[in-house]
mmCIF file as gemmi writes it, N, C-alpha and C atoms, coordinates in Angstrom:
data_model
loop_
_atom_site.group_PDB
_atom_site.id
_atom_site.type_symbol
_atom_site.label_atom_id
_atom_site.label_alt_id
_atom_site.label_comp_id
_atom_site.label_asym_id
_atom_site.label_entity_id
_atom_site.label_seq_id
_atom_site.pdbx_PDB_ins_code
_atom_site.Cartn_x
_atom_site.Cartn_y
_atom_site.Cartn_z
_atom_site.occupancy
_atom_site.B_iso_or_equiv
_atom_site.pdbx_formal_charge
_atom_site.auth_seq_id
_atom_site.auth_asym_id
_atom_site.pdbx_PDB_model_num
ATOM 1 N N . UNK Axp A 1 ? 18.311 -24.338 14.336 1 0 ? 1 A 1
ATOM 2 C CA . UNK Axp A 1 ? 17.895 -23.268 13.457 1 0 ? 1 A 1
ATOM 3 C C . UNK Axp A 1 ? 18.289 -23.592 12.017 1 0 ? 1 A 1
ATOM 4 N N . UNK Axp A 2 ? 19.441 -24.047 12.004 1 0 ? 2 A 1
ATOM 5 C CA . UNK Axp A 2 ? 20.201 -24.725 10.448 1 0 ? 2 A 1
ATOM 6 C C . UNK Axp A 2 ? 18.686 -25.427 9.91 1 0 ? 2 A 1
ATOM 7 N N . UNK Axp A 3 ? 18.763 -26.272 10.862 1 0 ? 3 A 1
ATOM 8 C CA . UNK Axp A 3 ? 18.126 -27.661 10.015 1 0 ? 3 A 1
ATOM 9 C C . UNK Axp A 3 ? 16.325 -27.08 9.589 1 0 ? 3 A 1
ATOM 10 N N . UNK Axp A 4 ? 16.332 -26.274 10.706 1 0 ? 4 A 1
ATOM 11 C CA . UNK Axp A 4 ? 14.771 -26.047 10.022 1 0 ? 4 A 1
ATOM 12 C C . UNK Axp A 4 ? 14.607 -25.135 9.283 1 0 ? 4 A 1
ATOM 13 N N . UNK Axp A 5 ? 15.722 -24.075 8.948 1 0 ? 5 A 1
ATOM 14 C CA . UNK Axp A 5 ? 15.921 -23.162 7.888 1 0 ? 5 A 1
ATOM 15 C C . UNK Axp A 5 ? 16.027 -24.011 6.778 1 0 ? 5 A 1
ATOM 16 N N . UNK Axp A 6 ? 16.646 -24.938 6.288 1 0 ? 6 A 1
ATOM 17 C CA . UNK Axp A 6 ? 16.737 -25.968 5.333 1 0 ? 6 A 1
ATOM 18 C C . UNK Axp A 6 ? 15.626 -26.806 4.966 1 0 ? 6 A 1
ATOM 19 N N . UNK Axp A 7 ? 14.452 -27.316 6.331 1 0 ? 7 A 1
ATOM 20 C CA . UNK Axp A 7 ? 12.954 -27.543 5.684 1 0 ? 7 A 1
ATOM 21 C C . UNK Axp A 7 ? 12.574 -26.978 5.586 1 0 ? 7 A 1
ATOM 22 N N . UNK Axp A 8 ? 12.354 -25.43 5.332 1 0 ? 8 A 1
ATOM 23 C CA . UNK Axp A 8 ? 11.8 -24.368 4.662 1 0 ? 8 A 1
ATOM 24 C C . UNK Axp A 8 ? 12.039 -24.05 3.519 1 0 ? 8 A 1
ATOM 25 N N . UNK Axp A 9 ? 13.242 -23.452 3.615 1 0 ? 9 A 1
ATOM 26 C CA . UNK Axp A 9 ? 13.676 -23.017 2.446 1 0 ? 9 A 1
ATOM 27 C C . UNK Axp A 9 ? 14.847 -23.748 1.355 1 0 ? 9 A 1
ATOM 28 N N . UNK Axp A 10 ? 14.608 -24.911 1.565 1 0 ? 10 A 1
ATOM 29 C CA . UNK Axp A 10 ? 15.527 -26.117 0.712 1 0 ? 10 A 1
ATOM 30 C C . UNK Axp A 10 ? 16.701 -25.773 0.789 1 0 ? 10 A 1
ATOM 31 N N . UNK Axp A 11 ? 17.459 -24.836 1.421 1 0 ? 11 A 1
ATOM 32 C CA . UNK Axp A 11 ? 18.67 -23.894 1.218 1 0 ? 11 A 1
ATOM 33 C C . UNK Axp A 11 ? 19.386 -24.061 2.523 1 0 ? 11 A 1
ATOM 34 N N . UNK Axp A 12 ? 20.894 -24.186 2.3 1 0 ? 12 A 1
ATOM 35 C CA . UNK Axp A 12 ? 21.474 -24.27 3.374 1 0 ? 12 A 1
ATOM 36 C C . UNK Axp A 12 ? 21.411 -22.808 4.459 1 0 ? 12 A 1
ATOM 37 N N . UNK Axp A 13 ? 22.396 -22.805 5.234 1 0 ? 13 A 1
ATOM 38 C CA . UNK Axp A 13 ? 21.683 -20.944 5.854 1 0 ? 13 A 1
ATOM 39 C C . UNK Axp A 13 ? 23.196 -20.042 5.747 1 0 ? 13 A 1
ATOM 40 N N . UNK Axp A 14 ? 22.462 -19.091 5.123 1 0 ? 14 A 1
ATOM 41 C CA . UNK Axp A 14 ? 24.097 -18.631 4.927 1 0 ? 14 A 1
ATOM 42 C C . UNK Axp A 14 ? 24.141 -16.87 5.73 1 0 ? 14 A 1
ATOM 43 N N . UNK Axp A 15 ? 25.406 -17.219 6.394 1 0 ? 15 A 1
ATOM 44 C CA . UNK Axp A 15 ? 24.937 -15.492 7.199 1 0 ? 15 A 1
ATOM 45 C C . UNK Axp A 15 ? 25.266 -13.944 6.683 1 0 ? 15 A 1
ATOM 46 N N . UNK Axp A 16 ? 26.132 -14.778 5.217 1 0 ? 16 A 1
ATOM 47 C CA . UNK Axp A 16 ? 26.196 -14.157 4.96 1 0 ? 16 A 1
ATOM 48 C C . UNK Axp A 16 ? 26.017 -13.202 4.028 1 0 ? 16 A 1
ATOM 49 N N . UNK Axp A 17 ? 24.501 -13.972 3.676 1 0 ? 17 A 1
ATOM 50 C CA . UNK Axp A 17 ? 23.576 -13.767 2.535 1 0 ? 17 A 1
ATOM 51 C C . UNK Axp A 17 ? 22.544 -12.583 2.73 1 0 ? 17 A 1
ATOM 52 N N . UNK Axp A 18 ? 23.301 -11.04 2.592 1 0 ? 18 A 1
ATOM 53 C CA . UNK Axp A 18 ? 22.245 -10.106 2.917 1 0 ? 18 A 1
ATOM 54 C C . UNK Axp A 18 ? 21.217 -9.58 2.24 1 0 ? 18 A 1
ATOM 55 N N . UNK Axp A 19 ? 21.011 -10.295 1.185 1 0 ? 19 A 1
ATOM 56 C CA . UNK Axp A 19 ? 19.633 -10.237 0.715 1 0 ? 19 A 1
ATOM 57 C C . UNK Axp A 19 ? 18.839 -11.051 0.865 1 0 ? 19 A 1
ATOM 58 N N . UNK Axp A 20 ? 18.928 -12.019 1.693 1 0 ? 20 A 1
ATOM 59 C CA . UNK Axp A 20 ? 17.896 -12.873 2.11 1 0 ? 20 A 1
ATOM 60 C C . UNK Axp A 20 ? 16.632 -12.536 2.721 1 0 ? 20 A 1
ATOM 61 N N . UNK Axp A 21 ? 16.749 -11.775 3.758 1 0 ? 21 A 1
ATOM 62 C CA . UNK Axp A 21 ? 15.504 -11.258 4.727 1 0 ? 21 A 1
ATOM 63 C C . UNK Axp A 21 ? 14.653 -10.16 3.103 1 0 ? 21 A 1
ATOM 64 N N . UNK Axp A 22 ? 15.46 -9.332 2.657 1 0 ? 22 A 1
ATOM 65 C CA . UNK Axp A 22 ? 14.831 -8.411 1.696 1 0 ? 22 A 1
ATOM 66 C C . UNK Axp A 22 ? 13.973 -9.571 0.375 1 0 ? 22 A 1
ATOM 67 N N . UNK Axp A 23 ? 14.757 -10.717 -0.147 1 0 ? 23 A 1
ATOM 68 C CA . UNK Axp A 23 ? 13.878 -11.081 -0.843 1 0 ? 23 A 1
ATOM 69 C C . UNK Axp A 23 ? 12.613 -11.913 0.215 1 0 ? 23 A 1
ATOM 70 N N . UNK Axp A 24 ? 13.074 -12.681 1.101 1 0 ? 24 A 1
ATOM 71 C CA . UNK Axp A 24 ? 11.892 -13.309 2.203 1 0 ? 24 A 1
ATOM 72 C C . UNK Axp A 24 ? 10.606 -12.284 2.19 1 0 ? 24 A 1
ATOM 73 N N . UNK Axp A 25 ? 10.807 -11.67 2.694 1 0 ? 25 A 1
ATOM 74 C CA . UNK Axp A 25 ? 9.562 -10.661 2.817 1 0 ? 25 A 1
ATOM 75 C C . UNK Axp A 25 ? 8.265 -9.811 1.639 1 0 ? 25 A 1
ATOM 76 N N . UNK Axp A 26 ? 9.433 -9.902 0.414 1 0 ? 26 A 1
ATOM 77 C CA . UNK Axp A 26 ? 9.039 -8.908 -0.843 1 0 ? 26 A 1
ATOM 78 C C . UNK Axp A 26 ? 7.236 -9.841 -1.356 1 0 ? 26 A 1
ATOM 79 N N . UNK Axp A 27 ? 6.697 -9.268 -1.346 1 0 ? 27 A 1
ATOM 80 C CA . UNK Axp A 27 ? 5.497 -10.351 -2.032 1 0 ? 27 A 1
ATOM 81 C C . UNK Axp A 27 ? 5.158 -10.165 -3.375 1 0 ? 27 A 1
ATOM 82 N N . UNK Axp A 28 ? 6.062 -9.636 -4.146 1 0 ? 28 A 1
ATOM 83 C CA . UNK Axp A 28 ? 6.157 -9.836 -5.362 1 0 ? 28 A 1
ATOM 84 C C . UNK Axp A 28 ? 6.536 -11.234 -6 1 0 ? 28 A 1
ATOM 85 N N . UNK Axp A 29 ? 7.297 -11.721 -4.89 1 0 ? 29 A 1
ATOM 86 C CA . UNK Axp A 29 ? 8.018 -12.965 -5.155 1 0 ? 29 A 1
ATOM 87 C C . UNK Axp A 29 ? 7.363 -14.246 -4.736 1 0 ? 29 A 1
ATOM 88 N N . UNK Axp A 30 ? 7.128 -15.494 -5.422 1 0 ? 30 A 1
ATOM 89 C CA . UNK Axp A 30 ? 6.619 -16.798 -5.485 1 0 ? 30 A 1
ATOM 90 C C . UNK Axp A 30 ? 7.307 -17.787 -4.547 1 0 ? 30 A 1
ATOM 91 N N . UNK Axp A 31 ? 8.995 -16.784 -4.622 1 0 ? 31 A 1
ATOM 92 C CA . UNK Axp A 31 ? 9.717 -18.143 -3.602 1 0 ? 31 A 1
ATOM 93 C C . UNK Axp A 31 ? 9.195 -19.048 -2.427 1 0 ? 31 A 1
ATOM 94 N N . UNK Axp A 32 ? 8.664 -18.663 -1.524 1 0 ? 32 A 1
ATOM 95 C CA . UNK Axp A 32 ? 8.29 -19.062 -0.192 1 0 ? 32 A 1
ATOM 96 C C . UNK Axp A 32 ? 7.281 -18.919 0.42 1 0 ? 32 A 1
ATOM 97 N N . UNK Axp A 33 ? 6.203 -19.461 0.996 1 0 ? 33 A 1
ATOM 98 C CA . UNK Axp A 33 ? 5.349 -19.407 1.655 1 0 ? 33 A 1
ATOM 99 C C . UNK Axp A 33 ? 5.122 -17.895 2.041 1 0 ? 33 A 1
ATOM 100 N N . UNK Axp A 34 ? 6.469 -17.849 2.751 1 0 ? 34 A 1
ATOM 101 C CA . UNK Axp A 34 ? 6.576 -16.061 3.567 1 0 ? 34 A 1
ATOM 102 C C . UNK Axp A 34 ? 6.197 -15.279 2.53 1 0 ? 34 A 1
ATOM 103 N N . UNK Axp A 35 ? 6.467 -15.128 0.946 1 0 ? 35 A 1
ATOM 104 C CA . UNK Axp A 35 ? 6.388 -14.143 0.044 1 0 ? 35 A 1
ATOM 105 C C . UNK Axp A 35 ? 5.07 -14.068 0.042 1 0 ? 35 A 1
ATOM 106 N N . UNK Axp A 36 ? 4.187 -15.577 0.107 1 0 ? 36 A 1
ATOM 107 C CA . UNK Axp A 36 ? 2.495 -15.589 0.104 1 0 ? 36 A 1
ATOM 108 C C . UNK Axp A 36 ? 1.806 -14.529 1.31 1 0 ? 36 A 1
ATOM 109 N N . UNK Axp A 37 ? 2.567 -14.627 2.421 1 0 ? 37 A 1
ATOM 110 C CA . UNK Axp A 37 ? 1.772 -14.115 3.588 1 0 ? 37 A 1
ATOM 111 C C . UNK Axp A 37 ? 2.164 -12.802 3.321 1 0 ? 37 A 1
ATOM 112 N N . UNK Axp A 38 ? 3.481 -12.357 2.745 1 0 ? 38 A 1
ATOM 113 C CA . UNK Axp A 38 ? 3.622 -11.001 2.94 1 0 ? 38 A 1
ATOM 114 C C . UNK Axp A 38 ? 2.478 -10.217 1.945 1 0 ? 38 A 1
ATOM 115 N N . UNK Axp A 39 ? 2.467 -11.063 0.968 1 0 ? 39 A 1
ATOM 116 C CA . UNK Axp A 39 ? 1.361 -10.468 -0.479 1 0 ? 39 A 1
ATOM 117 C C . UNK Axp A 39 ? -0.146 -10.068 0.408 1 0 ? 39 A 1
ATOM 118 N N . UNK Axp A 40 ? -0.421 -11.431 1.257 1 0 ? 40 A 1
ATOM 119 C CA . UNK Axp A 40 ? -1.737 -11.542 1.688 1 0 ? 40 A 1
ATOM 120 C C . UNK Axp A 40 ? -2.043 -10.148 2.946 1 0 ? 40 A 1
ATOM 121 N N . UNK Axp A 41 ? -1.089 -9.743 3.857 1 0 ? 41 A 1
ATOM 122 C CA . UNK Axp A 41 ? -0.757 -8.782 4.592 1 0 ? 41 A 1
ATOM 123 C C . UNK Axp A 41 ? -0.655 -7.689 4.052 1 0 ? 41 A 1
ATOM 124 N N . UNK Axp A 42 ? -0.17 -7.327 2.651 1 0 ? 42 A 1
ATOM 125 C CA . UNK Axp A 42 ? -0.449 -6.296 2.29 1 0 ? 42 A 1
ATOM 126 C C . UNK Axp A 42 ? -2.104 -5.975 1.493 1 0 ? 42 A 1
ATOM 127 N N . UNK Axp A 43 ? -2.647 -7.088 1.331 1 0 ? 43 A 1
ATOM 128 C CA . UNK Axp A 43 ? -3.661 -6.807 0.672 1 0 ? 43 A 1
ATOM 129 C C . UNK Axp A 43 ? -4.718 -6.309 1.553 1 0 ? 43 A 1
ATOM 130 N N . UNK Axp A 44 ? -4.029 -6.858 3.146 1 0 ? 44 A 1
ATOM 131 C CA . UNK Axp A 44 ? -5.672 -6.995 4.316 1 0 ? 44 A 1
ATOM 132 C C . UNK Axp A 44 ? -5.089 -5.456 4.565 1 0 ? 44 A 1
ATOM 133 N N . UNK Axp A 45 ? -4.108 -4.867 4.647 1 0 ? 45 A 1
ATOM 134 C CA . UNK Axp A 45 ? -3.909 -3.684 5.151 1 0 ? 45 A 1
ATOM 135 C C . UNK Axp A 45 ? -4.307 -2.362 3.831 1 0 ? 45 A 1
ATOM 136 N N . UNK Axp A 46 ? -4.482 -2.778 2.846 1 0 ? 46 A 1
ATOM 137 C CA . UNK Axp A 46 ? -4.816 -2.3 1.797 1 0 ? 46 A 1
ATOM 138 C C . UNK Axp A 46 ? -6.116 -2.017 1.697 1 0 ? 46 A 1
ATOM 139 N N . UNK Axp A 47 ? -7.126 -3.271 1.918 1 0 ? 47 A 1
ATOM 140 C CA . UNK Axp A 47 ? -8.182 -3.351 2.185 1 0 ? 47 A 1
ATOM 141 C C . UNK Axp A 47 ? -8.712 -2.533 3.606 1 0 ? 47 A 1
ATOM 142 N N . UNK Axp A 48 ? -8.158 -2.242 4.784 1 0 ? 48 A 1
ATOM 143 C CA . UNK Axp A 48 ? -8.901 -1.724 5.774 1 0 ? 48 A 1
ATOM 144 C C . UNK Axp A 48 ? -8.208 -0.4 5.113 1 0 ? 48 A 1
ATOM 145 N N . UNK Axp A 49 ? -7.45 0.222 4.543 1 0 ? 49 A 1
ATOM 146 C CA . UNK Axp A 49 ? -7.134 1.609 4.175 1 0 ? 49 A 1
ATOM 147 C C . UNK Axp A 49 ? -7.95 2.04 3 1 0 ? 49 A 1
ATOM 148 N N . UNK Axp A 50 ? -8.736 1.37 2.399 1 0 ? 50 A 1
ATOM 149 C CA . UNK Axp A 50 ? -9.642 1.534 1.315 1 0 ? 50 A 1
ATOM 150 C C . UNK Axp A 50 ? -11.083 1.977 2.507 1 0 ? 50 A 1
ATOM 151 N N . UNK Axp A 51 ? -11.114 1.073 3.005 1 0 ? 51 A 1
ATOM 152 C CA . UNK Axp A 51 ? -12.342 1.412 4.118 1 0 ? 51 A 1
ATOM 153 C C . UNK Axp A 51 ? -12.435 2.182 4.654 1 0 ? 51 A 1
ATOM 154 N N . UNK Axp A 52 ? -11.155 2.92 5.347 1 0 ? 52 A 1
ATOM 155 C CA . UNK Axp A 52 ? -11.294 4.229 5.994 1 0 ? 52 A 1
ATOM 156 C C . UNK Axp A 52 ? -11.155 5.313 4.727 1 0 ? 52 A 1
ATOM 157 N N . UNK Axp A 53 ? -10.447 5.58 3.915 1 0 ? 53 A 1
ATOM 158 C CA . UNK Axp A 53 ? -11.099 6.487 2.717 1 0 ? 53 A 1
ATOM 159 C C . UNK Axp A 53 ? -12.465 6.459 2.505 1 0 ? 53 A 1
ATOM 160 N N . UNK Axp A 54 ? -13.106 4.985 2.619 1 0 ? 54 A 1
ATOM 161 C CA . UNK Axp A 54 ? -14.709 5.802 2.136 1 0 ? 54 A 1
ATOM 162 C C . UNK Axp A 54 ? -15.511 6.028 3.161 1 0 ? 54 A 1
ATOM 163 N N . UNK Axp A 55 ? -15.082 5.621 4.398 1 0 ? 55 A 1
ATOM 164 C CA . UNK Axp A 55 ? -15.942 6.119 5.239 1 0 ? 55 A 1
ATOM 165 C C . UNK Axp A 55 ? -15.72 7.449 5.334 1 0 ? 55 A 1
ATOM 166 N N . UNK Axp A 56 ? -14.373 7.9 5.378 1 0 ? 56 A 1
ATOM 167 C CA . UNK Axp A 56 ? -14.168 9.733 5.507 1 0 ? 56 A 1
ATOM 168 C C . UNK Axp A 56 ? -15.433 10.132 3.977 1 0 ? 56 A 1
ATOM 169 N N . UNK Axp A 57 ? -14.632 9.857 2.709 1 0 ? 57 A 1
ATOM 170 C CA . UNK Axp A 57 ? -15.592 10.204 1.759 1 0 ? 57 A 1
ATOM 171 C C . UNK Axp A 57 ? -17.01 10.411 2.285 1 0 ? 57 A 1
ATOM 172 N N . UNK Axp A 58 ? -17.431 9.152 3.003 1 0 ? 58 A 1
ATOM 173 C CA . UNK Axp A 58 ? -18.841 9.306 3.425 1 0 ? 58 A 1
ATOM 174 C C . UNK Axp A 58 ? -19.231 10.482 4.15 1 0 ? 58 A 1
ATOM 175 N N . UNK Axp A 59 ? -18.15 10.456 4.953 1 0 ? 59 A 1
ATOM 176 C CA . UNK Axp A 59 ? -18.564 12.177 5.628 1 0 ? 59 A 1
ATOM 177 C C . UNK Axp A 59 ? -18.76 13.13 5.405 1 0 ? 59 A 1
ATOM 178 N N . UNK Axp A 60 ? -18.463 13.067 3.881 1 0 ? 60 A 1
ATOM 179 C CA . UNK Axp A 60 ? -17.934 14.347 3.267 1 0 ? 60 A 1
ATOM 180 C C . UNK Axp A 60 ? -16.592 14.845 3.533 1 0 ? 60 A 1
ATOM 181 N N . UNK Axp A 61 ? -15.566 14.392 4.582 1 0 ? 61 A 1
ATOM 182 C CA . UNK Axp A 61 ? -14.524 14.844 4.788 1 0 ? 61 A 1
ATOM 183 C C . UNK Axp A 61 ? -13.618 14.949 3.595 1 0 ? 61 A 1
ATOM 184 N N . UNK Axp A 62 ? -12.402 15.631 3.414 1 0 ? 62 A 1
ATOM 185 C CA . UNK Axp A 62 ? -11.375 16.181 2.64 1 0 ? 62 A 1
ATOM 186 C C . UNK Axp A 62 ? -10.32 15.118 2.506 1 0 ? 62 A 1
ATOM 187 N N . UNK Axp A 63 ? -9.555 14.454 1.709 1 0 ? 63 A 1
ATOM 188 C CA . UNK Axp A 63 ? -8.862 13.25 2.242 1 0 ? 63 A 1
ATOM 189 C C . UNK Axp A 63 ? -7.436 13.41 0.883 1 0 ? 63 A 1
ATOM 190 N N . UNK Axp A 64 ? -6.632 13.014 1.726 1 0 ? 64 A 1
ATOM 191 C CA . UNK Axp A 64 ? -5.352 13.228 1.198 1 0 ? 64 A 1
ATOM 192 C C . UNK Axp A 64 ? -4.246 12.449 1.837 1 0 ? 64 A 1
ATOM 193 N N . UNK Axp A 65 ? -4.25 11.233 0.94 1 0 ? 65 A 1
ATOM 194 C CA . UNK Axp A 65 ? -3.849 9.522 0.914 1 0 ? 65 A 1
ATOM 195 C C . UNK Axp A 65 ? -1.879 10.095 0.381 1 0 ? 65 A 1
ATOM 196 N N . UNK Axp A 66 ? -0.886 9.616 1.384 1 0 ? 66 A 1
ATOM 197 C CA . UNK Axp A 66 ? -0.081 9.224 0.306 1 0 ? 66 A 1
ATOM 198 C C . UNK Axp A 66 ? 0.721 7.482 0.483 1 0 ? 66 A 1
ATOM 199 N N . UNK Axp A 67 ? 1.135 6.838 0.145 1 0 ? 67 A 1
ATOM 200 C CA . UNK Axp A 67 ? 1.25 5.774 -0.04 1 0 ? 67 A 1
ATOM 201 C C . UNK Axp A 67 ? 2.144 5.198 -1.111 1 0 ? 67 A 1
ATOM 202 N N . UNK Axp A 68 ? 2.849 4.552 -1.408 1 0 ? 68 A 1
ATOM 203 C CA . UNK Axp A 68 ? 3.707 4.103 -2.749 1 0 ? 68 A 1
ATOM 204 C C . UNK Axp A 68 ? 2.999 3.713 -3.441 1 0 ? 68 A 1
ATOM 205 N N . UNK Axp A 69 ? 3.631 3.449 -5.122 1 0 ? 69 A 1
ATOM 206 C CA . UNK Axp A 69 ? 3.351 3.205 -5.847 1 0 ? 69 A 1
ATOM 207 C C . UNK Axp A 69 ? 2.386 1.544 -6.299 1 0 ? 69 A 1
ATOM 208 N N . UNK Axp A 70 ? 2.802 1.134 -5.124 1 0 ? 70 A 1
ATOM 209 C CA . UNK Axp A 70 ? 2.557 -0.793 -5.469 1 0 ? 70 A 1
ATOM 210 C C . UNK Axp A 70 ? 1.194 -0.354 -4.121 1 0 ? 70 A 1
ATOM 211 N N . UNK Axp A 71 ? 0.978 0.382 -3.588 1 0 ? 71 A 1
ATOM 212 C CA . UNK Axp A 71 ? -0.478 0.563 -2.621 1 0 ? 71 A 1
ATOM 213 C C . UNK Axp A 71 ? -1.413 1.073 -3.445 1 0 ? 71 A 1
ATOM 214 N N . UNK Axp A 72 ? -0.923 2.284 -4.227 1 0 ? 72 A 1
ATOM 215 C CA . UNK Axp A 72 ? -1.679 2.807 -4.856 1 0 ? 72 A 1
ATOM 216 C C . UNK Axp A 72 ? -2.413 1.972 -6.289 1 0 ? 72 A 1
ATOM 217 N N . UNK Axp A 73 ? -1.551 1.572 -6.72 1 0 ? 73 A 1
ATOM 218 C CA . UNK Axp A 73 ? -2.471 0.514 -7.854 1 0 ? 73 A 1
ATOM 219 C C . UNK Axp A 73 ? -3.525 -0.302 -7.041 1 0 ? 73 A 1
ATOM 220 N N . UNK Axp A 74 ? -3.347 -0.631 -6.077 1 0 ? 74 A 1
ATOM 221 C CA . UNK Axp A 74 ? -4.181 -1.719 -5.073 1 0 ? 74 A 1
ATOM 222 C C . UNK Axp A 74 ? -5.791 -0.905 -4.85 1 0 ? 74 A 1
ATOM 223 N N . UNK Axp A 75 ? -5.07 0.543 -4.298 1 0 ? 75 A 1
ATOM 224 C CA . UNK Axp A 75 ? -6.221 1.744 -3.669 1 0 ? 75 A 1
ATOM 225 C C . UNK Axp A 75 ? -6.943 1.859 -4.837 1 0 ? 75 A 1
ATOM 226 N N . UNK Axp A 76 ? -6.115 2.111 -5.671 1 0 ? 76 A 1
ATOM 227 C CA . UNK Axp A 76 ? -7.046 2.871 -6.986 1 0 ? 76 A 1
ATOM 228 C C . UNK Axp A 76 ? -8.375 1.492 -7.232 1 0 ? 76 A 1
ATOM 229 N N . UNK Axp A 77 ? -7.46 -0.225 -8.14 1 0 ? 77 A 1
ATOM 230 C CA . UNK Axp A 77 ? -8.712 -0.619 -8.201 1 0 ? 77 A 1
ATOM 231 C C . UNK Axp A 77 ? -10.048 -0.957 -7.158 1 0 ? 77 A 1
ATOM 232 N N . UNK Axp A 78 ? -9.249 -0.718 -5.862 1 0 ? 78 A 1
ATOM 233 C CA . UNK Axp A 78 ? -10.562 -1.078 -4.986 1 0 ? 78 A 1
ATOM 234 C C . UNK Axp A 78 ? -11.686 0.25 -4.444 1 0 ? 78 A 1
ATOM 235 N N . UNK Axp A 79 ? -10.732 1.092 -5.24 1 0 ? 79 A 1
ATOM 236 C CA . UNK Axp A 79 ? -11.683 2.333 -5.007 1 0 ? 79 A 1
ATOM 237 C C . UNK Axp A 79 ? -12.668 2.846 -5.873 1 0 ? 79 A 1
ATOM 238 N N . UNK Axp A 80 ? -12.218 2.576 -7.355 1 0 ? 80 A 1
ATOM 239 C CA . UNK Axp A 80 ? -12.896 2.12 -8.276 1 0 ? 80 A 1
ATOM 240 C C . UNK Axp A 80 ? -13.836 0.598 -8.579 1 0 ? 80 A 1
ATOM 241 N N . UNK Axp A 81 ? -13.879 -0.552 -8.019 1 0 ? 81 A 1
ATOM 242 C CA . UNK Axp A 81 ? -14.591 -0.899 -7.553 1 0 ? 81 A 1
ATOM 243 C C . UNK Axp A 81 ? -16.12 -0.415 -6.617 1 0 ? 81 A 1
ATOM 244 N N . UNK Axp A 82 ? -15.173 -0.031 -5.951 1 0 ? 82 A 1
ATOM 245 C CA . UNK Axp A 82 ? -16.518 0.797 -4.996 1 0 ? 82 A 1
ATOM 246 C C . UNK Axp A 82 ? -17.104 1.67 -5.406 1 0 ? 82 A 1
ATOM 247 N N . UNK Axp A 83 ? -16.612 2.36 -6.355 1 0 ? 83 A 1
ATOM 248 C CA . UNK Axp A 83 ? -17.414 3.718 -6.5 1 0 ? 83 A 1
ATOM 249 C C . UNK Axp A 83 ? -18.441 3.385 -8.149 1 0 ? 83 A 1
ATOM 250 N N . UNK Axp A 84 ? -18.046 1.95 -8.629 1 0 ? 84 A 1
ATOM 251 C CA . UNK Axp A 84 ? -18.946 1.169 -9.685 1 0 ? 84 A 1
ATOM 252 C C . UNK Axp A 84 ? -20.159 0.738 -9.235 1 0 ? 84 A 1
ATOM 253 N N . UNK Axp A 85 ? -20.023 0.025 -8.042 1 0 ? 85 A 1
ATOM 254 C CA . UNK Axp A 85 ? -20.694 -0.777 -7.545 1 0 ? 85 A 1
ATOM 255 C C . UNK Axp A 85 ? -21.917 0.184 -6.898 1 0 ? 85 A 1
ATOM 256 N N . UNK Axp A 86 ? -21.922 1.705 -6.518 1 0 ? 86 A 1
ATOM 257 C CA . UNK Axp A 86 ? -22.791 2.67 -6.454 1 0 ? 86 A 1
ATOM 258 C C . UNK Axp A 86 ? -23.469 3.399 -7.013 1 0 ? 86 A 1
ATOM 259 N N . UNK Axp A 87 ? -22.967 3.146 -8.179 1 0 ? 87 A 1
ATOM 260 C CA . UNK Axp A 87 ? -23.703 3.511 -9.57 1 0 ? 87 A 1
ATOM 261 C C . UNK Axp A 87 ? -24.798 2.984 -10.361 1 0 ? 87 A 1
């Protein structure tokens, strides 16, 4: 586990480094491959939650999204997108 934690992340493994898993995951961050997939995972889950808003919209249904702040910039331009692109 050492040694292949170290061809990953050039870094020895330390246990007792508890911000490790929190920055690994964050996809704000460039560090690691993992930061890429986490960015890319939030975008595909971003993207099918944009889809079900407009299909409700389509229904006419009533819709009331809440979500953080770093989803919502995501929601907003792809919702605005969509609602350009119908115009």
């Amino acid at each position: 586990m050492r040694q292949i934690h170290k061809e990953i992340f050039h870094d020895e493994f330390n246990e007792r480094n508890k911000d490790f898993f929190a920055k690994l995951v964050n996809p704000f961050s460039e560090e690691t491959i993992i930061n890429k997939i986490a960015r890319e995972s939030g975008y595909i889950r971003d993207s099918h939650i944009v889809r079900k808003i407009i299909e409700a919209w389509e229904q006419g249904k009533n819709i009331f999204v809440v979500y953080g702040l770093g989803h919502l910039n995501n929601h907003k331009t792809m919702l605005e997108k969509k609602l350009l692109e119908n115009t």
